[in-house]
N, C-alpha and C positions, 0 to 999 in steps of 0.2 A: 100664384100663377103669373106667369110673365105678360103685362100685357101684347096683344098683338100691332105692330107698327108697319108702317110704308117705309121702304127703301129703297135708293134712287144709288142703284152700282154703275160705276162705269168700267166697262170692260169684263162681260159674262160669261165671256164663250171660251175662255183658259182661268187656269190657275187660282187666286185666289179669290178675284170675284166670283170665278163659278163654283168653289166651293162654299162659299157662303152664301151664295144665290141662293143653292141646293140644297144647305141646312134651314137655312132662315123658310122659302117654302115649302120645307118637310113639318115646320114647328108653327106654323099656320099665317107665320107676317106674308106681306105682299109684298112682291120684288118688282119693282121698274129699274130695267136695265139696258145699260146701251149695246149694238152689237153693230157690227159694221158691213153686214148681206143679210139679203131675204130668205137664205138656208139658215143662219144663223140666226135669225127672227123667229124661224117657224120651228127649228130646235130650242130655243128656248121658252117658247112659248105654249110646246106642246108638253113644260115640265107640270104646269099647274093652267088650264084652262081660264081661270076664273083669278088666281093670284099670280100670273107670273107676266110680264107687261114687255114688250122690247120694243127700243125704240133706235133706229139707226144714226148713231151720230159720233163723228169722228170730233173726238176732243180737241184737234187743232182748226179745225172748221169755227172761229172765233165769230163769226159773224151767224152762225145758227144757233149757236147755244142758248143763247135768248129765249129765241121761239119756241127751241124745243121744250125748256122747266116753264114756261108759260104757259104751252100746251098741256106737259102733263101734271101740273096744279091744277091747270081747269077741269080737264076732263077725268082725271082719278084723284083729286083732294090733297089735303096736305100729306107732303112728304114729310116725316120724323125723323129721319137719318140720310146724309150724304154720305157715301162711300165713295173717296177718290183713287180707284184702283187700277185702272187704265194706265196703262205705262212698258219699257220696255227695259233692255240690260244692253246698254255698247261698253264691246270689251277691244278694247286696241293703246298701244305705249302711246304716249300724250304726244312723240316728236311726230309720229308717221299719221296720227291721227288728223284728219280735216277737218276747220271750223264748220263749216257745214255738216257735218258729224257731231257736232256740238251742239251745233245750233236747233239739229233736230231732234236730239236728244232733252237738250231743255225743253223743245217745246209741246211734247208730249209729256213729259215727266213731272212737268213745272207750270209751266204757263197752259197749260190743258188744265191740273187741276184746281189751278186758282181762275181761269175762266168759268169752269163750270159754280164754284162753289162761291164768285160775283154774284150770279143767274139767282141762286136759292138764295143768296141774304137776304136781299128785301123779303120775303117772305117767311125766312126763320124769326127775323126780327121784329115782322110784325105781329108775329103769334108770340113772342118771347120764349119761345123755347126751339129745339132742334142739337142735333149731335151732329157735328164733321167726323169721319175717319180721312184720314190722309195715308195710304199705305208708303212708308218710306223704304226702311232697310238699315239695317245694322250697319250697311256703308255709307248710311247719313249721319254717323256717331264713328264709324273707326275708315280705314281705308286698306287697300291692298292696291300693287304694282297693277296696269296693265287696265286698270278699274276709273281712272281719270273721270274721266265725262259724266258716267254716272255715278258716284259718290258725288261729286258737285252738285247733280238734281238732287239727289235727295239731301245734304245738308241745306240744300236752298230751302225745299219744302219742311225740312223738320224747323228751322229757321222763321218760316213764314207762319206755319202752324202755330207755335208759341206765341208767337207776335199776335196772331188772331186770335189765340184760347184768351190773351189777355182784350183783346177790346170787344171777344163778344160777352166777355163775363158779367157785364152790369144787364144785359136781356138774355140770360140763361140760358146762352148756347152754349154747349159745350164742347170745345175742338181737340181731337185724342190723334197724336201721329202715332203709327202703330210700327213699330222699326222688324219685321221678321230678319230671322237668320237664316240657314241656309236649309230652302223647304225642297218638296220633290214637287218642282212646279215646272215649266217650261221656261224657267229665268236663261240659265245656262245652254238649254237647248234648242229647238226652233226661235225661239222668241230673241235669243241672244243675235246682234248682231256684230260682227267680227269683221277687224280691218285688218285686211292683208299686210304679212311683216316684209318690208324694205329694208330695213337697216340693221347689218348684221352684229352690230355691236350690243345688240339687247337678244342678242338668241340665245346666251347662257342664262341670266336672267330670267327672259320672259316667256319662252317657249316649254318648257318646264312645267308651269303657271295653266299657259294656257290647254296645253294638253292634261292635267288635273283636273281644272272644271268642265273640262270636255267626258271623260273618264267620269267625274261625281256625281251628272248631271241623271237622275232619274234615280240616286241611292243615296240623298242627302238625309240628314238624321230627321227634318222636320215633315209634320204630318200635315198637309196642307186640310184637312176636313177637322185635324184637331184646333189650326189657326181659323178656323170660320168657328168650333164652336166658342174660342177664346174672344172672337171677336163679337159673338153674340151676349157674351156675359159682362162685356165691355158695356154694351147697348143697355143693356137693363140695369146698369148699375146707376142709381141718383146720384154720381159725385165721381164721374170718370175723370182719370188722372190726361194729364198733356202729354202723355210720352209712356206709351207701354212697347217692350222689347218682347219677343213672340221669339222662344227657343234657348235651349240652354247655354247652345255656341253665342248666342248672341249677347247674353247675360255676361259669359267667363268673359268673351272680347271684350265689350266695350268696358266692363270693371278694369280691365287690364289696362286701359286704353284711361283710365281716370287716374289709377293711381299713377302710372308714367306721367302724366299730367300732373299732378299734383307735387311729383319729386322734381320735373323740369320748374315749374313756378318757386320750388323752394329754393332749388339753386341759384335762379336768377333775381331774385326776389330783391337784391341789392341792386342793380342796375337796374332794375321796373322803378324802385322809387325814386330812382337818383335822377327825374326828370321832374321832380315836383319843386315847384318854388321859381 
């Protein structure tokens, strides 16, 4: 039997935090999760009376993160699992795109989850144990047109993931970037935010693009209740890997996405070394 564990989601009230909210307290764990209103408190709160915890906190609010895993270490015990799932999809061509569309795009997607997942170190660390999820995206291993800003957060964070699986590995944390493909979640739909096109030179191109994932959006092949239970079998496992791909589109891409890689290094492989010495 699996034991039961505390899990500290951000972001409960969509997509794949709330599906794994939803399975994890159907399977008896304790969920604390963030949500951003007091409707959304008291809907998630009313899934499990006794196991289900919300706590309001916007991941870029860098200066409350603090208090708030301080608070709920004190007043509900250790947490066993961080789930950094809070995040969004900016979809716009990089020229017409604004740094300020960037800027906010990293810092929910990126600097949110490594703010939060500062908060819980000292405290996984000093228990020597604890598991990070970091939810990325198949666009943090391959990229598409039109997808700029957020392939960038999530190569940042699969990036930073691995860099942290390796230094929390000598106190037995363990940190899993979990890459889904393309689920039927609110990525592409509400949740997507889309930057007006100006420049007509990308409308054969990108408009194409963008009317597709508009079009896909609510009929994508993945099951997001089957990625919460993948993410639970994650949780239980003693020896969780750094990098699990969630979908089978996201398996064929990014293999495709290796071996192109691996035939560009072989061809250039003479000019790589011809810098040595």
């Amino acid at each position: 039997m699996q034991a039961l564990k505390t899990l500290f989601i951000t972001g409960v009230s969509s997509g794949f935090g709330q599906a794994l909210a939803q399975l994890a307290l159907a399977e008896g764990h304790r969920v604390i999760g963030t949500v951003r209103s007091d409707s959304a408190r008291a809907a998630f709160e009313a899934l499990s009376p006794q196991r289900a915890v919300a706590v309001e906190l916007d991941v870029t609010d860098f200066a409350a993160i603090d208090a708030v895993v301080d608070a709920v270490e004190a007043q509900h015990g250790p947490v066993d699992v961080l789930v950094n799932n809070a995040g969004y999809g900016h979809e716009g061509v990089l020229e017409e795109s604004s740094l300020a569309e960037m800027r906010q795009q990293f810092e929910v997607n990126v600097f949110g989850a490594v703010a939060v997942t500062k908060a819980f170190l000292p405290y996984f660390r000093r228990r020597r144990a604890g598991h990070i999820l970091n939810i990325t995206s198949m666009g943090g291993h391959i990229t598409m047109p039109g997808i700029a800003y957020y392939c960038g957060s999530k190569f940042a964070l699969e990036g930073i993931s691995d860099t942290l699986s390796k230094e929390l590995a000598p106190f037995n944390i363990f940190v899993t970037a979990v890459a889904p493909g393309s689920f039927r979640t609110d990525w592409a739909g509400r949740s997507m935010q889309r930057t007006p096109r100006s420049i007509s030179d990308y409308d054969a191109s990108f408009d194409p693009l963008r009317q597709a994932r508009e079009e896909k959006s609510g009929r994508q092949l993945g099951d997001p209740h089957k990625a919460a239970r993948a993410m639970l079998t994650l949780i239980a496992s003693p020896n969780p890997p750094a990098h699990l791909l969630l979908g089978s589109d996201a398996l064929a891409l990014v293999r495709e996405k290796l071996q192109r890689t691996a035939e560009s290094i072989e061809q250039w492989q003479a000019l790589s070394c011809s810098t040595d010495g």
